[in-house]
NUGUFI-972580 format. One line per 5 residues: number of its first residue (from 1); for each residue x, y, z of N, C-alpha, C, O, CB. Coordinates in pm, whole numbers. Glycine has a CB too. Layout:
// residues N
NUM) X Y Z X Y Z X Y Z X Y Z X Y Z | ...
END
This chain:
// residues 123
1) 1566 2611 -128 1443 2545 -87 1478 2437 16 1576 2369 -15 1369 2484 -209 | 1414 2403 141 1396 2326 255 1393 2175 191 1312 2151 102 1258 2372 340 | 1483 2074 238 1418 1945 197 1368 1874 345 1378 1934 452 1535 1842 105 | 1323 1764 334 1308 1654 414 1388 1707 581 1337 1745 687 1388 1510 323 | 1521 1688 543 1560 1645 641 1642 1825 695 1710 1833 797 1653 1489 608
6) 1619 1935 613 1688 2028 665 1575 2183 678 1595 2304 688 1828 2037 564 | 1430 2077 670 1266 2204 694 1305 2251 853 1406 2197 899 1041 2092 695 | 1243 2338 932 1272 2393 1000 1206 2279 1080 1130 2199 1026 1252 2526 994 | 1246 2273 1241 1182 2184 1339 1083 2279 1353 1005 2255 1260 1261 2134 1474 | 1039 2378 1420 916 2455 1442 829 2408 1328 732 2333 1338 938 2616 1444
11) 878 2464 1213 777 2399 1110 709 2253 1067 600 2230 1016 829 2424 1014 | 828 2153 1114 775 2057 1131 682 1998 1194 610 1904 1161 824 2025 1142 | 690 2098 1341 615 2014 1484 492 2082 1468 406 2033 1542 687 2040 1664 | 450 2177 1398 344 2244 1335 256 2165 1263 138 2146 1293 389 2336 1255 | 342 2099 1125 259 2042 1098 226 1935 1133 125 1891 1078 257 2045 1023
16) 282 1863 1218 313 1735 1318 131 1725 1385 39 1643 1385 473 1787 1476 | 158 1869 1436 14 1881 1511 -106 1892 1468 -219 1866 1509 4 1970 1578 | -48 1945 1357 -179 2001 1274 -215 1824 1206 -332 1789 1216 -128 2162 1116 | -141 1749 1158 -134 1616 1138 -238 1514 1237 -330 1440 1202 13 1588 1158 | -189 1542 1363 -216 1493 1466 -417 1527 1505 -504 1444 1532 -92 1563 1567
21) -428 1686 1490 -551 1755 1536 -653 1657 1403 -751 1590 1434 -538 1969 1522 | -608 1670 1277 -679 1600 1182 -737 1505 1203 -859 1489 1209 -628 1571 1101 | -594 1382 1227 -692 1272 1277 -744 1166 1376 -764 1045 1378 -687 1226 1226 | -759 1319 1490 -838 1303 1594 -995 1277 1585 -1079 1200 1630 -813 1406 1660 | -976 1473 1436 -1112 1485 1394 -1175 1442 1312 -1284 1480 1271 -1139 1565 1377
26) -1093 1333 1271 -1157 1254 1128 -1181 1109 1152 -1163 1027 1063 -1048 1258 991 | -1233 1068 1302 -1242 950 1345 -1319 865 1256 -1302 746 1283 -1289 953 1466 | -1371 879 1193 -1449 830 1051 -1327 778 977 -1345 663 934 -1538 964 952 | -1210 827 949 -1146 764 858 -1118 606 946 -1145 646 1059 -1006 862 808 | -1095 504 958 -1017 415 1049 -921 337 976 -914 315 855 -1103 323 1127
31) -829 288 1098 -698 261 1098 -693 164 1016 -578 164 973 -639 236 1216 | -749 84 971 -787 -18 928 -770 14 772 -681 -46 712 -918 -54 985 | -859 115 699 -864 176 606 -752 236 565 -720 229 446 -947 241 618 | -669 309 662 -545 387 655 -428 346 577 -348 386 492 -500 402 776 | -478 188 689 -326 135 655 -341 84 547 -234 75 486 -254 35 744
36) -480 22 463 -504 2 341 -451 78 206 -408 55 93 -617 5 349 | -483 183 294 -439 289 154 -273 363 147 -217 399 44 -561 443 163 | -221 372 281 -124 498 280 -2 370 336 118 392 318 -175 670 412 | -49 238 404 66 168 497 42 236 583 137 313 566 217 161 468 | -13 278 673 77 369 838 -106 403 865 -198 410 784 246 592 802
41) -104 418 1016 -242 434 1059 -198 495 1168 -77 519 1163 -338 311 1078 | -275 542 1303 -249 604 1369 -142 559 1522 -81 614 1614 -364 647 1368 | -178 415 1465 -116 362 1571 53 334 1570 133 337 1664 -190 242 1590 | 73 310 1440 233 352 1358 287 516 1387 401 547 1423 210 341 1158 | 194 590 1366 241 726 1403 293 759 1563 380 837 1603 120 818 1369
46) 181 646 1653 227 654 1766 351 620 1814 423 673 1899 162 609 1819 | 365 522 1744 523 411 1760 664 533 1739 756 569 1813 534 251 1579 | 616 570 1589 738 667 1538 771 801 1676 877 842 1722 672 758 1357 | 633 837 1707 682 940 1819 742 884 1935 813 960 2002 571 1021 1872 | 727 757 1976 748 632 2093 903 690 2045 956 783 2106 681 419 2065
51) 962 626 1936 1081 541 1880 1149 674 1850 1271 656 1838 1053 423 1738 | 1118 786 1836 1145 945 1865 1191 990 1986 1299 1042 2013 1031 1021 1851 | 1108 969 2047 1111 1011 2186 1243 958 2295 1327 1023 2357 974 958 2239 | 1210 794 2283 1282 751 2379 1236 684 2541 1279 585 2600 1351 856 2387 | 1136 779 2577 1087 823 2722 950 772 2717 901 724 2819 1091 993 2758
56) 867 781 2582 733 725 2623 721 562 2604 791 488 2534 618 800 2533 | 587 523 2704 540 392 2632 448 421 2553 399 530 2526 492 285 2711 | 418 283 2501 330 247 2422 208 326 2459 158 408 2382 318 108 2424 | 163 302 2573 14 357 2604 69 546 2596 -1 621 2528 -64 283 2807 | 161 587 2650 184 685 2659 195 794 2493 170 909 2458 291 658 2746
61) 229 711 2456 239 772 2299 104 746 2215 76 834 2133 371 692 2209 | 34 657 2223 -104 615 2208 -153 762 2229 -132 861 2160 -164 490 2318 | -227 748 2348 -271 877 2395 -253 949 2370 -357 1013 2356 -268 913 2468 | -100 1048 2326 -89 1182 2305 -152 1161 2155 -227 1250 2117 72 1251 2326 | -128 1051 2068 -216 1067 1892 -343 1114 1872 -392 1211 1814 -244 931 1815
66) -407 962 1972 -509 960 2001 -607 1065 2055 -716 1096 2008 -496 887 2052 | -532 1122 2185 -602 1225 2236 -715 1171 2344 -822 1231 2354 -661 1303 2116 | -690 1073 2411 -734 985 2490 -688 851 2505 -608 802 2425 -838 982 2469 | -733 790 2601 -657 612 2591 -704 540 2459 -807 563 2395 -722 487 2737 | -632 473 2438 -669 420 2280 -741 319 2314 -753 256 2209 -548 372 2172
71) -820 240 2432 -906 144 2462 -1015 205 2443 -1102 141 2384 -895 85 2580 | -1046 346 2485 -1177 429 2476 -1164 441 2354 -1214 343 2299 -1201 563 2553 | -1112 530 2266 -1062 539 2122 -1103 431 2074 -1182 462 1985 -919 553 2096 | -1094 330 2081 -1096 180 1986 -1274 140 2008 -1352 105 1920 -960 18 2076 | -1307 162 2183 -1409 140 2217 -1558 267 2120 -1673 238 2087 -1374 146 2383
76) -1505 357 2110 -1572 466 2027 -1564 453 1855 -1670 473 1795 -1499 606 2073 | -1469 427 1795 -1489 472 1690 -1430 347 1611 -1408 378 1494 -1436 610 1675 | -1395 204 1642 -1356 108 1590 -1454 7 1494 -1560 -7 1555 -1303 57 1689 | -1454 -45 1405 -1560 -97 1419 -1442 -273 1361 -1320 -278 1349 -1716 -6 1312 | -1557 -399 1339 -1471 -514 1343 -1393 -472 1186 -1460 -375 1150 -1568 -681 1358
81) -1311 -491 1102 -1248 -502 1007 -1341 -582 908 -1426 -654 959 -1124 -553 1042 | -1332 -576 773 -1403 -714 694 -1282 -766 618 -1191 -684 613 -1546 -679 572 | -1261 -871 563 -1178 -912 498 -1121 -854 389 -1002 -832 368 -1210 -998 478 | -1241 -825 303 -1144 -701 232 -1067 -581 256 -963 -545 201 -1198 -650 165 | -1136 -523 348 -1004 -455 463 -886 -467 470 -797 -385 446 -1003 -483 581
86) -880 -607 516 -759 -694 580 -700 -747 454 -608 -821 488 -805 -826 693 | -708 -744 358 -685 -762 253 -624 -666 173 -521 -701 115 -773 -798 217 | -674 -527 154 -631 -442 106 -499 -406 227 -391 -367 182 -747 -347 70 | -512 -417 335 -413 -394 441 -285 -487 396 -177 -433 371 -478 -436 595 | -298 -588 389 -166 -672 394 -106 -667 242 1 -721 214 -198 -840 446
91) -173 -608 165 -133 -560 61 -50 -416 18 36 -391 -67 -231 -570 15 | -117 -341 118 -24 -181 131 74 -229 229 177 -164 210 -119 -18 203 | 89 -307 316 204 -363 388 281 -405 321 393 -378 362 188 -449 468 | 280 -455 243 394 -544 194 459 -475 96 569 -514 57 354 -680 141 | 377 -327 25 419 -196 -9 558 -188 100 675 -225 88 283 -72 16
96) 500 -138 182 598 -99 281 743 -154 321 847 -95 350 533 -108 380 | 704 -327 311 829 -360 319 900 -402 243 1009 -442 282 846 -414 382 | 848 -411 49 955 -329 -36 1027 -195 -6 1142 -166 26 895 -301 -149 | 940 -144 -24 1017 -1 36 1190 -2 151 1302 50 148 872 71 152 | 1125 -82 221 1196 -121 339 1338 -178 322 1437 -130 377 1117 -218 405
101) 1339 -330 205 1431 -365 140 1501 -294 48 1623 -301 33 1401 -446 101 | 1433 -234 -7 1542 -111 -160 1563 -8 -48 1641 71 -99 1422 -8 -358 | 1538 29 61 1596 135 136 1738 105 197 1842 172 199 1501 169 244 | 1698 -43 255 1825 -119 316 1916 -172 215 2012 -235 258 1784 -240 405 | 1900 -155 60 1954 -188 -25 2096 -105 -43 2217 -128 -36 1863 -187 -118
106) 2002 16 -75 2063 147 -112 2158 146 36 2275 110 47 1932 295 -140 | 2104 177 99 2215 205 244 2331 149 233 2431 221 235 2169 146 388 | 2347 -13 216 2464 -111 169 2541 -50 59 2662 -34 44 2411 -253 115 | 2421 -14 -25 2535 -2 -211 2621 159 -137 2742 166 -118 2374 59 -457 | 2563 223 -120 2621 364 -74 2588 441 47 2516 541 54 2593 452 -166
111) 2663 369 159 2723 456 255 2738 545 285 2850 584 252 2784 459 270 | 2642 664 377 2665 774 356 2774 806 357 2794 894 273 2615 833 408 | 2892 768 433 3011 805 476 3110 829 422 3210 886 465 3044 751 534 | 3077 765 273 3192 722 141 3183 799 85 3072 835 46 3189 612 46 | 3297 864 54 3320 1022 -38 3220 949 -211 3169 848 -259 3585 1074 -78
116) 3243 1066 -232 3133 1058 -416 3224 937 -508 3172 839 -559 3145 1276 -553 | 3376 972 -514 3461 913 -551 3444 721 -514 3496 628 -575 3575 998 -491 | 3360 717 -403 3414 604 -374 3271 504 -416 3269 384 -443 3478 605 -208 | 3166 594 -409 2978 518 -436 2953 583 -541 2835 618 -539 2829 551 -311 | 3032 632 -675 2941 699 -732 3068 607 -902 3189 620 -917 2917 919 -672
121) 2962 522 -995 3063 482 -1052 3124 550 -1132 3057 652 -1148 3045 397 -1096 | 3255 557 -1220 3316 655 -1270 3371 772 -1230 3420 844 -1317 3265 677 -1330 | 3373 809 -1102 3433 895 -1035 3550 882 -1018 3612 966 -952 3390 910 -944
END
């Protein structure tokens, strides 16, 4: 069975798109909400393809998510945030950057590089 990091790239960029076509068409959901619930909104997705890539900017990677400039995008389907929003937001954030710390944790305690013998205790 395929994990994470060894699924096929075709298959990935598949569902990448199919990812992408969603929530173009689900402009009703907003970013705002997103990041409330999941951490990551569309504009994070843009970054990751940015920080992927190499070659695009900001506006440039925007756009390909988006599927237009994200000023029109923002201008169409944004609306102001309410505090509870912003609230539930900085709350799934800070999700995130636990996550972030026990990731950078783990990396320190065990090295990919270090045979089993050397990160694994009792070995």
């Amino acid at each position: 069975m395929p994990t994470l990091e060894t699924i096929d790239d075709a298959v990935a960029a598949r569902a990448f798109r199919r990812l992408v076509r969603h929530l173009r068409h689900r402009s009703d959901a907003e970013n705002i909400d997103l990041m409330g619930l999941a951490g990551f909104c569309r504009n994070c997705l843009a970054e990751w393809v940015q920080e992927a890539d190499g070659g695009l900017s900001k506006d440039e990677a925007r756009e390909l998510i988006y599927g237009m400039p994200f000023a029109e995008w923002k201008a169409r389907h944004q609306s102001e945030a309410s505090p509870e929003q912003l609230a539930r937001m900085d709350a799934s954030l800070a999700k995130n950057h636990r996550e972030e710390l026990l990731d950078d944790a783990l990396d320190d305690s065990f090295p990919a590089s270090d045979p089993p013998s050397m990160s694994e205790p009792g070995r």
